[in-house]
VEXFI-779103 format. One record per residue: residue in three letters; x, y, z of N, C-alpha, C, O in turn. Coordinates in steps of 0.2 Angstrom, whole numbers, plus 5000, padded with zeros to 4 digits. Layout:
! residues N
ALAXYZXYZXYZXYZ/...
//
This chain:
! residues 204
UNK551354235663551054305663551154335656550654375655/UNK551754335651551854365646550954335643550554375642/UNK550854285641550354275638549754305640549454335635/UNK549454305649548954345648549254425647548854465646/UNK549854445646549854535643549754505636549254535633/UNK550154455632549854485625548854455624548554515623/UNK548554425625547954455625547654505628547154525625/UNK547854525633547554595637547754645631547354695630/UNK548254645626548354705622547954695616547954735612/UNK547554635616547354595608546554645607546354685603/UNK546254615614545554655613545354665622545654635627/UNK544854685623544454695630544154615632543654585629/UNK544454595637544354525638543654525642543554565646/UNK543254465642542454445644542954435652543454405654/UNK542354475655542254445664542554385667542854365672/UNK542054345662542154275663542754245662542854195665/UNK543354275656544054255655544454285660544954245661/UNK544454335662544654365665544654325674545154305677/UNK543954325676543854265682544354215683544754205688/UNK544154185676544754125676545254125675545554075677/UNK545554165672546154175671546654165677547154135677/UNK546154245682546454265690546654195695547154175699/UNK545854145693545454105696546154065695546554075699/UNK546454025690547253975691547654025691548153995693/UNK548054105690548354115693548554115700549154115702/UNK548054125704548054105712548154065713548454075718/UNK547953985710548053915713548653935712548853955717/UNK549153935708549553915704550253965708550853935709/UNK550054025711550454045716550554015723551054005725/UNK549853995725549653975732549953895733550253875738/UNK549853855728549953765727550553765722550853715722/UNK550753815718551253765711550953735707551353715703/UNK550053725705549653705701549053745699548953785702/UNK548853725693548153765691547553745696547053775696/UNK547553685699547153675702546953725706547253785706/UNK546153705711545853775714546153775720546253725723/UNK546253835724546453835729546153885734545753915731/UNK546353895741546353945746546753985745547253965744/UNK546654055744547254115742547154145751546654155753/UNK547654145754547954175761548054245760548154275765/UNK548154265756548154345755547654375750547454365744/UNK547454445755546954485750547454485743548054495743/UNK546754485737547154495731547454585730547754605725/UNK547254605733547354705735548054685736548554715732/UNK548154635741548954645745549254625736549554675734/UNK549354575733549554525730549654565724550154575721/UNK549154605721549254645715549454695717549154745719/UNK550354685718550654765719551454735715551754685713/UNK551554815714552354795709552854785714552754805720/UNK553354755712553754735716554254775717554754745716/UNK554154845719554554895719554454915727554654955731/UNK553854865728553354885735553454805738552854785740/UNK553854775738554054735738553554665740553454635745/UNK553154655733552654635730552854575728553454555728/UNK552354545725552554485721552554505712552754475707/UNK552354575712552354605705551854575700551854585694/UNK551654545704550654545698550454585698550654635702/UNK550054575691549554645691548854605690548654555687/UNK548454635692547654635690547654645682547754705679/UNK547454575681547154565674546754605673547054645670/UNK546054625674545654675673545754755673545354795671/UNK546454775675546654835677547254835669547254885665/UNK547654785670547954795665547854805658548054845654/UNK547054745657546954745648546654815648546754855643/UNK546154845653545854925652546654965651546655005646/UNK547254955654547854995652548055005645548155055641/UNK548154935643548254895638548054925632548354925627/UNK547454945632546654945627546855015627546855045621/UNK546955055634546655125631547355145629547355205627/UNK548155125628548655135625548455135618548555195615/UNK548155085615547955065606547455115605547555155601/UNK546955125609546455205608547055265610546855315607/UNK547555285613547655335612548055345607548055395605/UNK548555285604548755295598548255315590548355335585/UNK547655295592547155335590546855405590546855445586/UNK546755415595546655475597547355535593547255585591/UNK547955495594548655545591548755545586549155585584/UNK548155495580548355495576548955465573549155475567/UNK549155415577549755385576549655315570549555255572/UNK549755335564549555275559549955235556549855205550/UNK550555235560551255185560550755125561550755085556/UNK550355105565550055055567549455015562548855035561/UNK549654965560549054945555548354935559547754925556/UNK548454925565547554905566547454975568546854995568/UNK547955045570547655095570547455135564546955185564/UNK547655115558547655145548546855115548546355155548/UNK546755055548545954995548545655045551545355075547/UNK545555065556545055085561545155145559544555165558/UNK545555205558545555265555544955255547544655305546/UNK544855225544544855205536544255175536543855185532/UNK544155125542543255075541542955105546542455075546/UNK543155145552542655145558542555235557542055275555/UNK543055255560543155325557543055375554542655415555/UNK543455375549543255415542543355495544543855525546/UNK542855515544543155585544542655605553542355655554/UNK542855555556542355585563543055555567543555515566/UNK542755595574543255585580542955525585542455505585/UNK543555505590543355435594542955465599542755435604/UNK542855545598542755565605541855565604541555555609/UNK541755575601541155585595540455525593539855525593/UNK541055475590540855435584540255405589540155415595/UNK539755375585539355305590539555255591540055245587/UNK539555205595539555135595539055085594538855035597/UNK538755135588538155075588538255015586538054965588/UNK538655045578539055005574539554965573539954995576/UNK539854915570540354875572540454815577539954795579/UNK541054795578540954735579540754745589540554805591/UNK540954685594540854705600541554735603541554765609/UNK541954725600542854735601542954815602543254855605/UNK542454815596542654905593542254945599542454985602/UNK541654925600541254955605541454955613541254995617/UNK541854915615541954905619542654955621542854985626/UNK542954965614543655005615543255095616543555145618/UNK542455085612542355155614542255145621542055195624/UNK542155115623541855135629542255165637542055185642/UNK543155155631543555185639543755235636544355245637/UNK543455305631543355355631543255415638543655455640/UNK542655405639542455445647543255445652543455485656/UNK543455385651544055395654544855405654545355415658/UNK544655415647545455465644545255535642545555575640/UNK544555535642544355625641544855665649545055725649/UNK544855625654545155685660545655665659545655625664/UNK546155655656546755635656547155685649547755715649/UNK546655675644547155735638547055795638546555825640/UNK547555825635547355905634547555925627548155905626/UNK547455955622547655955616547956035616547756095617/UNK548656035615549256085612549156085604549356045601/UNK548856155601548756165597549356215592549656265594/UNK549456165586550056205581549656225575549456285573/UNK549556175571549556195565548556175561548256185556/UNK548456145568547656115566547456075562546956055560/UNK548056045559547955995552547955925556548155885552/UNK547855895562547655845562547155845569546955805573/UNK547055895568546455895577545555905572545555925566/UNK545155875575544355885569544155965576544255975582/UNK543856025569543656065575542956055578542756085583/UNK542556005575541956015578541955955585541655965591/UNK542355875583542255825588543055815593543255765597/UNK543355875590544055845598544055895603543755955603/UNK544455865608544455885613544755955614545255955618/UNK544556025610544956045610544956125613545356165613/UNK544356125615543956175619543756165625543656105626/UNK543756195632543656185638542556175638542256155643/UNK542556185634541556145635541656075633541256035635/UNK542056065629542055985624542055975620542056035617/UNK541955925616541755945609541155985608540655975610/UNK541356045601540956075600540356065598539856105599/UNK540455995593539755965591539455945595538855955594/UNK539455925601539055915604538755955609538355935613/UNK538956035610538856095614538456145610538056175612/UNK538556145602538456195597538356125590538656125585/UNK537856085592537756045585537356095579537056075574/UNK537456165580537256185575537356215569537156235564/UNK538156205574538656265573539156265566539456305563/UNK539056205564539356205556538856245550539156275546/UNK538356235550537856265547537756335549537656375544/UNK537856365556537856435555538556475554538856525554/UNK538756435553539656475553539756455547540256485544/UNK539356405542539756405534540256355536540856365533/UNK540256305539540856255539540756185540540156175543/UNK541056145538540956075538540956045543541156075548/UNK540755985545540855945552541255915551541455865555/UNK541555915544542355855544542855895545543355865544/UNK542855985546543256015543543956005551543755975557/UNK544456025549544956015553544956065557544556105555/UNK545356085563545456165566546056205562546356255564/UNK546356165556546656235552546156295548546056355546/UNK545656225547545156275544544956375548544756425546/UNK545056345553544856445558545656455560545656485565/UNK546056435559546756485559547356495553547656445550/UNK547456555553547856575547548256615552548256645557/UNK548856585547549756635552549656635558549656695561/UNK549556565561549656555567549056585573549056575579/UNK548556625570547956665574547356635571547256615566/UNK547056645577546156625576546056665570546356725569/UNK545556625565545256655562544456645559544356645554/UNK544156625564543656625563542856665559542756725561/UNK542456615554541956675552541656735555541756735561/UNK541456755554541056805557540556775561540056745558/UNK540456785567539856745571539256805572539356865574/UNK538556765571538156805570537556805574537156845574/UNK537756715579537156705582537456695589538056675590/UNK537156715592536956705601537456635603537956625605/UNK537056605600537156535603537856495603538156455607/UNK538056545594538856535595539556545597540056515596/UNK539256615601539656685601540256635608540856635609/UNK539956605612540256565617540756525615541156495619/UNK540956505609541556475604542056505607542556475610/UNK541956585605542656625605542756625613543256605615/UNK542456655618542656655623543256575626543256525624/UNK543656595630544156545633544656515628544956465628/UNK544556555624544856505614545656475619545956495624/UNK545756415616546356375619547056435615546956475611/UNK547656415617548256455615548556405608548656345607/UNK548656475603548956405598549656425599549856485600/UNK550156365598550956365600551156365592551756375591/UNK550756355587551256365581551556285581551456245586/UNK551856265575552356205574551656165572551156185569/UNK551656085575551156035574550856025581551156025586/UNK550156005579549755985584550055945589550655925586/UNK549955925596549955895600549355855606548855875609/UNK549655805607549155795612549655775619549955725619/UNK549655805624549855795633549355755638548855775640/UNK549555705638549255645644549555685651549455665657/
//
């Protein structure tokens, strides 16, 4: 089992490894061999932790999605103690957010790590301090979503960059945003999130 976790954390494993993998874990509980067998219990029943007095498998396919969006959320935190998190900040990244970027480009690994986005969007909420590592236009840092994508016009009427950070509109700790002049953006400022002062945060 230690082996299938350390590839489950490596990259998003194919269907079909994933099949087989389950496929001799079963014989292998049910007979003692890799060989194919009859499994006598739903696998519902069999993937449960042993706290529920289980056998303490886990569903392969359940865990590397666990696995995977762990390494994306140490992205998302900007956590760059990790060297494959520095790489993918530096060659995929750059000055754009996961929340944001495309997956056109890149290898299949990287594309597939964007794709459990959708599913850690209901999960974070961004605790705002100091704005120096949140992006204001592509994080989650407004109750519409990202604002590039609600207001893509909005760097250009507001005089601001799309790489710029969310320190850029607050000073001593208060919003401080330009002066807004159009309709379209005046919806920015309403529900503005609470800033706490100190350093940004992100809450799972």
């Amino acid at each position: 089992m230690a082996l299938n976790i350390y590839w489950a954390s490596v990259f998003i494993l194919p269907k079909g490894v994933i099949r087989e993998i389950e496929k001799r874990l079963r014989a292998f509980v049910w007979k003692g061999t890799t060989t194919s067998g009859y499994a006598k219990v739903a696998s519902r029943d069999v993937y449960r932790p042993a706290s529920e007095r289980a056998q303490g498998l886990r569903d392969i396919a359940t865990l590397n999605r666990t696995l995977m969006s762990k390494k994306l959320c140490d992205v998302i935190r900007c956590d760059r103690t990790s060297i494959c998190v520095e790489w993918l900040f530096n060659r995929r990244l750059r000055d754009k957010s996961v929340w944001t970027v495309t997956d056109n480009g890149g290898s299949l690994g990287w594309r597939k790590l964007l794709r459990l986005c959708p599913l850690l969007r209901l999960m974070v909420d961004y605790q705002i301090g100091d704005g120096n590592s949140i992006y204001l236009w592509h994080d989650l840092l407004h109750h519409l979503g990202p604002l590039m994508e609600r207001f893509p016009r909005g760097p250009r009427l507001l005089g601001l960059r799309t790489a710029d950070k969310l320190s850029s509109v607050i000073m001593e700790g208060q919003w401080h945003w330009p002066l807004i002049m159009d309709i379209e953006c005046l919806e920015i400022l309403h529900a503005l999130p609470i800033i706490h002062g100190e350093k940004d945060c992100i809450i799972w």
